[in-house]
N, C-alpha and C positions, 0 to 999 in steps of 0.2 A: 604611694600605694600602701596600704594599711589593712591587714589583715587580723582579725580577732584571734586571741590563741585559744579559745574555745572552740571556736569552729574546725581549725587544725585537731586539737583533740579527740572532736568528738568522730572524725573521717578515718577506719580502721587503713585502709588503700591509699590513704594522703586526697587532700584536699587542692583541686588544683583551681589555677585564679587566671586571670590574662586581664590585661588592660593597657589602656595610655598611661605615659607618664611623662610630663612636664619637666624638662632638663633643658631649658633654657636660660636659666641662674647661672649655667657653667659659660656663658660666653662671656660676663663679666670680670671672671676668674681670670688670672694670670695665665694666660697659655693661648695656645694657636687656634683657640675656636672661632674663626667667625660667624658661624649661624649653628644652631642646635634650634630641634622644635621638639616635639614630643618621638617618645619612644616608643615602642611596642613589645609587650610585657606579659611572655604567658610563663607559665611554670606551676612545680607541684611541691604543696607543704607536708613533711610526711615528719612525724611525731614519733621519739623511739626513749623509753625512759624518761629522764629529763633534758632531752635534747631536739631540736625542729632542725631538720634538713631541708634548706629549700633549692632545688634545682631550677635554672632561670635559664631563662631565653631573653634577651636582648637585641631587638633589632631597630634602626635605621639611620640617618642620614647625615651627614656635617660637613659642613665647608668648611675647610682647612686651606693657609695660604700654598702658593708653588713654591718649594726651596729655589727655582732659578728665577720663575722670573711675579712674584708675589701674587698672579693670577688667580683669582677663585677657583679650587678644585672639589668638586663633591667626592665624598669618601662613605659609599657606603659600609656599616658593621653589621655584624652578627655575632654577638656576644654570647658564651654558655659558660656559667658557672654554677657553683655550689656552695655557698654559702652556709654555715651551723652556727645557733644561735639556744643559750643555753636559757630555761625558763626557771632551772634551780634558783631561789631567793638566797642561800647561802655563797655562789658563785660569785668568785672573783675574776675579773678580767687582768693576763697576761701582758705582758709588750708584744711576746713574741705569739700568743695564741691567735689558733684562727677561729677560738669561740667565740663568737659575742653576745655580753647577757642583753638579756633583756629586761626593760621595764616596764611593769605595768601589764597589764590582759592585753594590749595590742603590742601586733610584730610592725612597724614600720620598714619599709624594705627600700624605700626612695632615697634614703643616702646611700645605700647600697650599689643601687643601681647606679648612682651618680657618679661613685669611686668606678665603676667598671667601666662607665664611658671613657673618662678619663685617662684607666690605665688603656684605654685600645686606641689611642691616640697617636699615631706614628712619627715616626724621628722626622720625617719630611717626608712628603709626595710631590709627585711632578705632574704637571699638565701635560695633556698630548702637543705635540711638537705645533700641529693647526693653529690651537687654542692659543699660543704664544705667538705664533706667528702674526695673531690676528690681531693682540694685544702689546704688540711690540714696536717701541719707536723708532723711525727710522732719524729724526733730527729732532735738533732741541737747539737752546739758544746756545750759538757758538758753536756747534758741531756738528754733525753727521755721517752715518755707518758708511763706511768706502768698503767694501768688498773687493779682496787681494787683487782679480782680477780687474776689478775699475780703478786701481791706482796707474797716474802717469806720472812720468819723471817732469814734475812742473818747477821751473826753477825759480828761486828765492828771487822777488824782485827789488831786493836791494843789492842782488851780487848781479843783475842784468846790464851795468855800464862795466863789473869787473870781465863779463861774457864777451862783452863788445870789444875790448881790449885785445881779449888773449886770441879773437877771430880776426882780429887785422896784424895781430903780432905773427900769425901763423901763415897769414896772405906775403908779409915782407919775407919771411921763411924762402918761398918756396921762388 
């Protein structure tokens, strides 16, 4: 999304935009995105000395894996931020500022938005309990889920002749 800084200039009330934007580059990226499609993108560019303020709206959708059980979970956002971005030709960028210049007569605002998806990316979510349930093995090669109450006392059938043993040792017993 690219906005002319003329156009911000010449708006006394700020200048406001909305659109799509294309943030599916970030599924490639190292991290837990697996689907991103486009965003939805309004906000207002407001111009004060040599300084552009732009307040953003960021909205929608991404499937992220389940921390338990790696299930597809959709996670919708709604991002707001504030962004200032200096149009001074002398200005220098900090480590630590939250200014950033700009170059050139256009504002580019699309890596912006991309660092914001990014930071609303949560430590892990979880699927609804159904959802795994639905996606959840009960057997695999070599094993399968016993639930506490479907265990029996089944005995090793290599100690079943030492069984036999100790039940006629206990028959001469008595």
């Amino acid at each position: 999304m690219k906005i002319s800084i003329q156009k911000i200039l010449r708006q006394e009330e700020g200048f406001p935009f909305e659109g799509e934007v294309d943030v599916s580059e970030l599924e490639s990226m190292d991290n837990d995105i697996r689907k991103v499609g486009s965003v939805e993108v309004a906000g207002v560019a407001t111009a004060q000395n040599k300084l552009i303020t732009v307040n953003l709206s960021i909205k929608g959708k991404m499937i992220l894996p389940c921390a338990r059980s790696l299930v597809d979970v959709p996670y919708p956002f709604d991002i707001h931020t504030v962004e200032v971005f200096s149009i001074d030709t002398y200005y220098k960028e900090e480590d630590e500022s939250e200014i950033h210049p700009v170059d050139g007569e256009i504002l580019d605002l699309e890596p912006f938005i991309k660092e914001n998806v990014l930071l609303e990316i949560p430590f892990r979510v979880f699927a609804d309990p159904e959802v795994i349930e639905a996606h959840a093995l009960s057997a695999g090669d070599g094993w399968t889920v016993v639930e506490e109450n479907d265990s029996t006392d089944q005995i090793d059938p290599r100690m079943s002749k030492l069984q036999s043993l100790l039940r006629d040792d206990k028959n001469e017993n008595q």
